[in-house]
N, C-alpha and C positions, 0 to 999 in steps of 0.2 A: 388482277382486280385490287384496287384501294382499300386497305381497312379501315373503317369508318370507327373511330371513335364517339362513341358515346358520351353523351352529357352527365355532368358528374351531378352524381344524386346526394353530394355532401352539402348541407345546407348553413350558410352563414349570415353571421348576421351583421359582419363588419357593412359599413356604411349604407344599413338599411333606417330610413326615416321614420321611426314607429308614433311619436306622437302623442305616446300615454299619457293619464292623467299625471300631476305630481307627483313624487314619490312612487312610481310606479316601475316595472320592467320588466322586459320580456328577455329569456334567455332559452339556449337547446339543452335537454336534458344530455345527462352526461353521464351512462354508465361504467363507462372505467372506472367509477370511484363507485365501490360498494357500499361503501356508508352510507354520503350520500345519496347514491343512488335510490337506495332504500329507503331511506328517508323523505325522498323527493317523489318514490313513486309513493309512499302510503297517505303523502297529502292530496296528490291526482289522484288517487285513485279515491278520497273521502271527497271530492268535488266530482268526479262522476256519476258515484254514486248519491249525491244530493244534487247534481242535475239531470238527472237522470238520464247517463249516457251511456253507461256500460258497466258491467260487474265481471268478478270472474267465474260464474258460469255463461257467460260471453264467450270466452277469450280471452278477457281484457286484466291480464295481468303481468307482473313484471317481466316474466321469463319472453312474453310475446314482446312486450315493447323493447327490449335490450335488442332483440332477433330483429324486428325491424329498423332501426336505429344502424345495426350493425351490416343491413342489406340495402343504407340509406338515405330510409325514413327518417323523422323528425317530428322529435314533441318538444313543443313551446310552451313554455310556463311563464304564465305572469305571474308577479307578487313585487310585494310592497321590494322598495330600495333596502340592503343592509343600513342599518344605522352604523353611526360612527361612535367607535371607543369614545366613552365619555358625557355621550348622550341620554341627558338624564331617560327618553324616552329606551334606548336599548337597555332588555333588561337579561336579555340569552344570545346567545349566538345559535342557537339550533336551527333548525332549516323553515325556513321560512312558509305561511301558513299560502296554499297553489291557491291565485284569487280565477285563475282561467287557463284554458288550453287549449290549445287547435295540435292536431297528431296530421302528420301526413304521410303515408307508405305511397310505396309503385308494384305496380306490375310491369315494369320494364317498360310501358307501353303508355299509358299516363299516369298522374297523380291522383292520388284520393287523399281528399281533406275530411277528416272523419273526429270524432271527439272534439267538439268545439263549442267551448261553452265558459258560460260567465257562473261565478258563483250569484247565486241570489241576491243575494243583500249587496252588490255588487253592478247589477244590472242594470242599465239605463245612463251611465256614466260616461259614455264615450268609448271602453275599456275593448270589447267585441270588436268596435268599428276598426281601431289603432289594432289591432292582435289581426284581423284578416288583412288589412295592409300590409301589415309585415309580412305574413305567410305569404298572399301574392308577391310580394317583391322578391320573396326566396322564392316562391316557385318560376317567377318572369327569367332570371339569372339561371335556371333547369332547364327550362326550355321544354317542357312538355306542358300539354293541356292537362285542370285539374277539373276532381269531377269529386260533389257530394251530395248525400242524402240528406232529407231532412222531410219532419211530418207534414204531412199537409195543414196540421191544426196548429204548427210553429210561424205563424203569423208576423213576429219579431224575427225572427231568423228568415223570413221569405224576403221580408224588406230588404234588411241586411245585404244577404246574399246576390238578391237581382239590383241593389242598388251597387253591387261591386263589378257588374256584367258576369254573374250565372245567367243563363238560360235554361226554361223549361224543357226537358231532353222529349216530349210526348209522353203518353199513357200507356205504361207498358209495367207489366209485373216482373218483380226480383226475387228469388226464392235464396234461402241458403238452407246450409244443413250446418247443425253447428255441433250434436253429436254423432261423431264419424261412428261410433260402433256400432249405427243405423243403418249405415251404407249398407245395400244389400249386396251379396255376390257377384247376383249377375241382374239386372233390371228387367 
C-alpha cells in the first residue's frame, strides 16, 4: 500500500495577495524568538481581550499558541508597517501595537479559524475583509476545509464570513469543558 502524504500544515505567506489598507501588514507569529514572541503575544492578547475573544481562563495563552504554531497552526497579526530609520514619525522600535488576528489550528482533519477579529477603533476599514483573504489563501495552499464559530448576534462577522463562502453548518449544539479537573471518572 502507497503512503500518502499529508498536506503540510505550514502556513505562508510568500505570494499571497493581502490587500491591506496603507501602511498596514499582515505576518505569522513567530515563536522561536522569545522576546519577541512575548512581546507579540502580550499585544494579541490585549486585542482579544478588548475584542472580546478569549482570555486565559480560556486557554488562550502563550504556552497554547507556541503548541499550536508548533503542531501547525497559525496566528496572523496585522499591524501598522515598521517605519523607516529616520522617520520623523518612528519614535521606538518596540513591537508593534496587534491592530487584528485571525488564529488557525487542525485537527488533522480540517481547519478551524478561531480568534478573528479587528481591533475597534480599527473596524470598518477594509482591514477584516484583506486578513480573511489571506487566511483563505493560506488555507486554499492546505488543502483542507475550514470551519468557524461565531455569535449569532455578530451580525458584521455573519456578512463577512458568508460573503467569503461559509455556510450555515444547521442547528445543532457545541459543548466544551474547559476545566478538565471536572472530568468525572467515569460518566
Amino acid at each position: 500500500m502507497a503512503s500518502v502524504t499529508p498536506p503540510s500544515l505550514r502556513f505562508s505567506l510568500r505570494d499571497v495577495n493581502y490587500g491591506f489598507p496603507h501602511g498596514l501588514r499582515v505576518r505569522l507569529y513567530d515563536p522561536s524568538d522569545a522576546t519577541k514572541s512575548q512581546a507579540d503575544f502580550s499585544s494579541v492578547s490585549a486585542l482579544w481581550m478588548l475584542c472580546d475573544l478569549g482570555n486565559p481562563t480560556r486557554g488562550d495563552n502563550k504556552s497554547v499558541v507556541d503548541r499550536c504554531v508548533s503542531m501547525g497552526g497559525g496566528l496572523f497579526i496585522v499591524e501598522e508597517e515598521p517605519r523607516q530609520v529616520g522617520d520623523p514619525a518612528c519614535v521606538s522600535s518596540s513591537a508593534s501595537e496587534c491592530i487584528a488576528t485571525a488564529w488557525v489550528s487542525s485537527d488533522g482533519r480540517r481547519l478551524f479559524l478561531h480568534h478573528f477579529g479587528v481591533t475597534p477603533g480599527r473596524q470598518r476599514q477594509g482591514i477584516g475583509r484583506a486578513l480573511l483573504k489571506t487566511v483563505l489563501d493560506c488555507v486554499k495552499r492546505v488543502g483542507m476545509q475550514v470551519r468557524l464559530e461565531v455569535a449569532r448576534t455578530n451580525t458584521a462577522a455573519l456578512a463577512l464570513y458568508t460573503s467569503a463562502g461559509f455556510a450555515y453548518l444547521g442547528d445543532y449544539l457545541q459543548y466544551i469543558i474547559r476545566d478538565i479537573s471536572k472530568i468525572p471518572d467515569s460518566p
